[in-house]
C-alpha positions in Angstrom: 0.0 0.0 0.0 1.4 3.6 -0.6 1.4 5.2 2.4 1.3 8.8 0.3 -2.3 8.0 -0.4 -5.3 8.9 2.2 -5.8 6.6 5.1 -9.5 6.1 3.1 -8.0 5.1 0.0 -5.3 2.2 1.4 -8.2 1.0 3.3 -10.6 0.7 0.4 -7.7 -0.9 -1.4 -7.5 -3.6 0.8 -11.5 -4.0 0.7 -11.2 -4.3 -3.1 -8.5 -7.1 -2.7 -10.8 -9.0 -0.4 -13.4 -10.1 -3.3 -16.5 -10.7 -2.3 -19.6 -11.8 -4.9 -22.2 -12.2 -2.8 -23.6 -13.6 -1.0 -20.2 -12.5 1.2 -18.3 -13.7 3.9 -14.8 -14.7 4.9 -11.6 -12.4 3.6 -13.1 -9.4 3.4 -15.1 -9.2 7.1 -11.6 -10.4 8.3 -9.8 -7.3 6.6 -13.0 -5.1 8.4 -12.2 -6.5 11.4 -8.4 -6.0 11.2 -10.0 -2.6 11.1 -12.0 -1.9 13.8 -10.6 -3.5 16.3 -7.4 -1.0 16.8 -10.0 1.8 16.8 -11.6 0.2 19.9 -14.7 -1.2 18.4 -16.2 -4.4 19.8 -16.7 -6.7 16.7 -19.5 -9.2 16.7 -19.2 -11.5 13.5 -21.7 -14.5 12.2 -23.2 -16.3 9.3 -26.2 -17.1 8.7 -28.2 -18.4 6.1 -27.8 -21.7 3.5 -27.9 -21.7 -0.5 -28.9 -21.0 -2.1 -29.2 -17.5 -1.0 -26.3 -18.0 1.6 -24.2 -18.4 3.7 -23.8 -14.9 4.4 -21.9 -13.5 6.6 -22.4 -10.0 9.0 -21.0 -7.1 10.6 -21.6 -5.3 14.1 -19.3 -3.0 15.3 -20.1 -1.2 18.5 -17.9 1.7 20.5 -19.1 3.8 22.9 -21.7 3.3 25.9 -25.3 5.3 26.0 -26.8 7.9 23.8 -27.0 9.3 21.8 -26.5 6.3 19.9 -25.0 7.1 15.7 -24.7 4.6 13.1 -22.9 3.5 9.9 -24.5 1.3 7.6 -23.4 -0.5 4.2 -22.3 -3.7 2.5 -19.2 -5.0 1.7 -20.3 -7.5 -0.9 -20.6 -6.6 -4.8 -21.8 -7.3 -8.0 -19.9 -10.2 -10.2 -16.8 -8.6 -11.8 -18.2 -9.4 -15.4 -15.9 -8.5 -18.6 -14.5 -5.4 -20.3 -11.8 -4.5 -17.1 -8.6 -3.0 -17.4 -7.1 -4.9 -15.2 -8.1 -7.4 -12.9 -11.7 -6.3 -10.7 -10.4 -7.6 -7.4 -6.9 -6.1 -7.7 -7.1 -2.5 -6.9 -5.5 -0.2 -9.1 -4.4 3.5 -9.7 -4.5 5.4 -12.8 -4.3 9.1 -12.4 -6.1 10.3 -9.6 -8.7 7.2 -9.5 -8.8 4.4 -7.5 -10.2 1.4 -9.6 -11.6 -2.2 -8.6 -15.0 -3.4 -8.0 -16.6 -2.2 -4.8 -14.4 1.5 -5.2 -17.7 3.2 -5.5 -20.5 0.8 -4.4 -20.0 0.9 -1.7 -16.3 -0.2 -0.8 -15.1 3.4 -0.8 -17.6 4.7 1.3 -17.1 2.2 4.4 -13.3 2.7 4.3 -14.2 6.6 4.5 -16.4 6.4 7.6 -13.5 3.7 8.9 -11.0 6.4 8.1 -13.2 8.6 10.1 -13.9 7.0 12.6 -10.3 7.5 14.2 -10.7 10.2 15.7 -11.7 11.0 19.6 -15.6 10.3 20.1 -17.0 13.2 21.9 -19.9 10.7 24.0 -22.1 8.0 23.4 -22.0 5.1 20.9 -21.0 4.9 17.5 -21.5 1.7 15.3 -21.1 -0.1 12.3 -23.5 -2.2 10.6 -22.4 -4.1 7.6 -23.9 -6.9 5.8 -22.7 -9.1 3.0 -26.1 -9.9 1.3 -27.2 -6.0 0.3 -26.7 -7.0 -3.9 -28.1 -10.3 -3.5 -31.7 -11.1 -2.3 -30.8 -9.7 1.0 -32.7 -12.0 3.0 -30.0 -13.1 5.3 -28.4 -10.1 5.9 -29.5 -6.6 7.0 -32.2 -8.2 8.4 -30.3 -10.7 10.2 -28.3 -7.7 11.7 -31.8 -5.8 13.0 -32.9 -9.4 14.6 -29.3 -9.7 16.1 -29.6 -6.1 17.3 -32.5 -6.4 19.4 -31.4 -9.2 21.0 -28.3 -7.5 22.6 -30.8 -4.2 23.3 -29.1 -2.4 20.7 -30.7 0.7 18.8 -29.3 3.6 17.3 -31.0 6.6 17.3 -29.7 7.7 14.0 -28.8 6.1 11.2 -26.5 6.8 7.8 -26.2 4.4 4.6 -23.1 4.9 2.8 -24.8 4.2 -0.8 -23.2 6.1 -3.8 -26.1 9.0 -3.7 -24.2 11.6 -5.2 -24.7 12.6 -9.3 -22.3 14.9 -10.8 -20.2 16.1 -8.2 -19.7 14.7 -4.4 -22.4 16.1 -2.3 -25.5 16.9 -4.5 -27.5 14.7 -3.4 -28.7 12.7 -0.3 -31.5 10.1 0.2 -34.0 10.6 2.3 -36.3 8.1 1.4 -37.0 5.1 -1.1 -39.9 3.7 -3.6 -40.9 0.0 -2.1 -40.8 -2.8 -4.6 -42.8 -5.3 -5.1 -42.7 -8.2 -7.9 -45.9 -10.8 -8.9 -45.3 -13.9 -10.8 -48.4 -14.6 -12.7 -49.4 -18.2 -14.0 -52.5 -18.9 -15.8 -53.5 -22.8 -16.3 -55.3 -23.9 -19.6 -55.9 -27.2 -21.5 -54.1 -28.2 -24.1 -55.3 -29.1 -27.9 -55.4 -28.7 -31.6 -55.5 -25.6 -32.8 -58.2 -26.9 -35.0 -60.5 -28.3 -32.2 -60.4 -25.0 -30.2 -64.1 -26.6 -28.2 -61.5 -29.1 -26.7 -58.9 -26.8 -25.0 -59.2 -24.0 -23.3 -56.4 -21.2 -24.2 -54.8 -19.5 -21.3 -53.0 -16.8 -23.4 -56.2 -14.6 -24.4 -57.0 -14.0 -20.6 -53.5 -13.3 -19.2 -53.2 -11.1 -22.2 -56.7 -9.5 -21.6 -55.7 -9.1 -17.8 -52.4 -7.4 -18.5 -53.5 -5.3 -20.8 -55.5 -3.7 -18.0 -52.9 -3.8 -15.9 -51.0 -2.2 -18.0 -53.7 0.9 -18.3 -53.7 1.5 -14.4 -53.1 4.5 -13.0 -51.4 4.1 -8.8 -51.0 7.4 -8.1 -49.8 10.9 -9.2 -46.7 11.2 -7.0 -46.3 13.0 -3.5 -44.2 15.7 -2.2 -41.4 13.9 -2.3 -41.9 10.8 -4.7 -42.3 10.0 -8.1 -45.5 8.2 -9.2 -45.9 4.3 -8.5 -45.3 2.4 -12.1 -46.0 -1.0 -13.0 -43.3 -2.7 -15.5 -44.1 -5.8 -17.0 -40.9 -8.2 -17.2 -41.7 -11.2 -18.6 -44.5 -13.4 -20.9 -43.6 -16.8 -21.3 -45.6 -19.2 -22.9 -43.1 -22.1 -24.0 -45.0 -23.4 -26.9 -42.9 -24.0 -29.4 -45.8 -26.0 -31.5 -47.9 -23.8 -34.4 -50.9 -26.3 -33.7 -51.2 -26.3 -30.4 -53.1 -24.4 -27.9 -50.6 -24.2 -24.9 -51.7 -25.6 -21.8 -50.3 -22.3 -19.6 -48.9 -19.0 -19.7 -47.4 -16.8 -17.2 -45.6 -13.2 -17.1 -44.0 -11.5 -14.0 -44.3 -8.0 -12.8 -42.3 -5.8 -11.3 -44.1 -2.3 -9.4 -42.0 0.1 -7.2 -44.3 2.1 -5.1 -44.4 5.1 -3.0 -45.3 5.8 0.5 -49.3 5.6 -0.8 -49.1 1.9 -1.2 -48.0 -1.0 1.0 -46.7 -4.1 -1.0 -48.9 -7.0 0.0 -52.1 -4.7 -0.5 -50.7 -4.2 -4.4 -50.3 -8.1 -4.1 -53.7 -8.3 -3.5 -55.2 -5.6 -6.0 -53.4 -7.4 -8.6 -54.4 -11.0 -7.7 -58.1 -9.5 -7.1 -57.8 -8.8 -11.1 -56.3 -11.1 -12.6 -58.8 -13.5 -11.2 -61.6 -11.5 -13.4 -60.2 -12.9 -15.8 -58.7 -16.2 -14.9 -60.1 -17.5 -12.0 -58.0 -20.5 -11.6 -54.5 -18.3 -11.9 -51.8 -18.3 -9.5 -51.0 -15.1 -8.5 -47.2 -14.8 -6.1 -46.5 -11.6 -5.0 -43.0 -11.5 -3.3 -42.2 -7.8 -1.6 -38.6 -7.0 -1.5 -39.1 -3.7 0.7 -41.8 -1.0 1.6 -41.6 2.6 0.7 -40.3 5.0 3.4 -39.5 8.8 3.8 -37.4 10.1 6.2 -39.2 13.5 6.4 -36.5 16.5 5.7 -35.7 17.4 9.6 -33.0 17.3 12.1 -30.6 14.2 10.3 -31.2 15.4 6.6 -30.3 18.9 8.4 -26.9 17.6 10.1 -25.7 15.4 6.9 -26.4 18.7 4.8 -24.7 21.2 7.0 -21.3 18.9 7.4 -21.7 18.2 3.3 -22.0 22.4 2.7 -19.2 23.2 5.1 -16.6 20.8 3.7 -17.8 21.6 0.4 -19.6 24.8 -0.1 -23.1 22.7 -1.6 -26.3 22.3 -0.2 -27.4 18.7 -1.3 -30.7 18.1 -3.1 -32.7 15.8 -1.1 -33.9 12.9 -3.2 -35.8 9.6 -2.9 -35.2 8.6 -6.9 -33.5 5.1 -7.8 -33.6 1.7 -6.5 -33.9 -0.2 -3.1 -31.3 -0.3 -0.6 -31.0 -1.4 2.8 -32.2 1.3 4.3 -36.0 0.3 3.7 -35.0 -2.1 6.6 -33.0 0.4 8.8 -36.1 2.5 8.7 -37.7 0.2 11.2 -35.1 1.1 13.7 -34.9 5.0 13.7 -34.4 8.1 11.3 -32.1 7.0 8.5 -30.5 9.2 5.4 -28.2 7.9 2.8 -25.1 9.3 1.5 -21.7 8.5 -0.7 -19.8 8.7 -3.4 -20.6 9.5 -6.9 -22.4 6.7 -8.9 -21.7 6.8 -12.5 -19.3 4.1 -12.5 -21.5 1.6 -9.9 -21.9 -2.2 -11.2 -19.9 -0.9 -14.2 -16.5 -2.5 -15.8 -13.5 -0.3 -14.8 -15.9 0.8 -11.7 -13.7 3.8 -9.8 -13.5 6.5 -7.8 -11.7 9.3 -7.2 -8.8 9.6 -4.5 -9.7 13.3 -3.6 -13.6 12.6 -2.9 -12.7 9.7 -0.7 -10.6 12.2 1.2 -13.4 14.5 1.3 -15.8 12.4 2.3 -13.9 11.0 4.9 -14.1 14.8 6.1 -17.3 14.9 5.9 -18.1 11.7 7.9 -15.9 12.6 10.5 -17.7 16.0 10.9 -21.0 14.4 10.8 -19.7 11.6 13.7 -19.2 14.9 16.0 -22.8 16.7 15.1 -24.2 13.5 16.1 -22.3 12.9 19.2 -22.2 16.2 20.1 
């Protein structure tokens, strides 16, 4: 490692060596806790979960006694490398003034910043980390696993920051405050299958799923709020597997995927869904499997403290946003206030994925001033 470079960046370096597909576990929780434990954090380590959606593998880091009570939260696992690198994914490398490897950005960079940060003298209370290794995959044995562990040992934070690559075009410009819920629906609708030529002996499933999507397709969830976009529904798939011109199939199916806003709840979307397709079909098969609910983290005293350290390091007021995708912090919600912020995300689940040596240096400023507004 080159000891010229920001304590953020050799750390993230040695993250990026540590490769971790996930589901994660193993090398690179060993290289966190190598971490930690200097800076006087109690580390708490263990897998859970079998394939195959595991075994993953999680993070609690706890320092500190009493409130207030201020926590870190991310993932060290990543996407598969895929092809089109430079240079090896998982062997971190600088060219110019970037730091390349998978994880730099999403969201490897980030947790070596708030590491970085983190050594420094806490004014009070407890600071934590919480980091999963199952945040890219179906995250069903992580994050999760890490809230059930959590209120077993009485542990809560009272405030809560996701390092997730928010920012657009420059560090800083934008935070999360909030997150559309997702929901997808795997629809199957049984027929009978015949001749194409003796249509009175079958019974064709494609003309009432098609029927029934089509309406789908036409509804209207809601206008937006204050703060979110409107609630779409996308449809993903429509199979049919008949690879026969004389024959009417004996099923179809198609899958949708809806992410919501605060209006809606995911089962009750489930249930609208299921309540039409069955006008339809009335013998279809209708799985709706939420992934996460909508929540907003109304603008307030954390969105406040995460803007002001981001406008004195930088000179920016961040835009307060609740676009793109899921992340963990739909579960972290649960729990207490929670905001997201991190690097830039252009390069995120990209070949060549990197970031830049100076914004992990100034983000590592700016978590360190947040850590002493929150502790203050």
């Amino acid at each position: 490692m080159d000891d010229a470079l920001p304590p953020a960046a050799q750390l993230a370096q040695q993250l990026i060596a540590a490769e971790s597909v996930t589901p994660a576990r193993g090398a690179v929780f060993d290289v966190m806790e190598a971490m930690l434990r200097p800076l006087g954090f109690e580390v708490d380590r263990f897998v859970t979960g079998e394939a195959p959606d595991g075994p993953v593998e999680n993070l609690l880091a706890v320092r500190g006694s009493g409130g207030p009570h201020f926590a870190f939260a991310g993932h060290v696992d990543v996407v598969p490398a895929g092809i089109g690198w430079s240079a090896g994914a998982f062997e971190p490398v600088i060219r110019g003034d970037l730091l390349h490897g998978r994880g730099a950005v999403d969201m490897k960079g980030a947790i070596a910043a708030f590491v970085a940060a983190a050594d420094m003298a806490q004014p009070r209370g407890t600071l934590s980390l919480i980091i999963t290794g199952d945040e890219e995959g179906p995250a069903i044995h992580g994050t999760r696993a890490l809230i059930e562990r959590m209120n077993a040992r009485g542990i809560r934070p009272d405030l809560c920051l996701v390092g997730e690559p928010t920012s657009t075009h420059r560090l800083g410009d934008t935070i999360k405050i909030g997150r559309r819920g997702s929901v997808n629906i795997w629809i199957d609708v049984p027929g009978q299958a015949g001749h194409v030529a003796y249509p009175h002996l079958a019974d064709n499933p494609i003309p009432r799923l098609v029927a029934a999507l089509a309406e789908i397709d036409a509804l209207v969830l809601d206008e937006g709020t204050d703060w979110f976009q409107p609630s779409n529904i996308e449809i993903t798939d429509l199979s049919v597997g008949n690879p026969a011109t004389n024959v009417i199939p004996p099923a179809a199916g198609a899958r949708l995927s809806i992410r919501f806003n605060d209006r809606h709840r995911g089962a009750e979307l489930g249930e609208r869904i299921a309540g039409l397709v069955h006008r339809y079909a009335p013998d279809a098969v209708v799985r709706p499997i939420v992934s996460g609910e909508a929540f907003l983290t109304e603008p307030g005293p954390l969105s406040t403290l995460v803007s002001d350290a981001i406008e004195a390091r930088l000179g920016l007021r961040p835009e307060l946003s609740t676009s793109g995708g899921t992340s963990d912090a739909r579960f972290l919600s649960a729990l207490c206030p929670v905001v997201e912020f991190g690097l830039l995300n252009a390069t995120m689940h990209k070949a060549d994925e990197a970031v830049s040596i100076a914004d992990l240096a100034a983000l590592t400023d700016i978590y360190r001033d947040i850590i002493a507004r929150a502790l203050a």
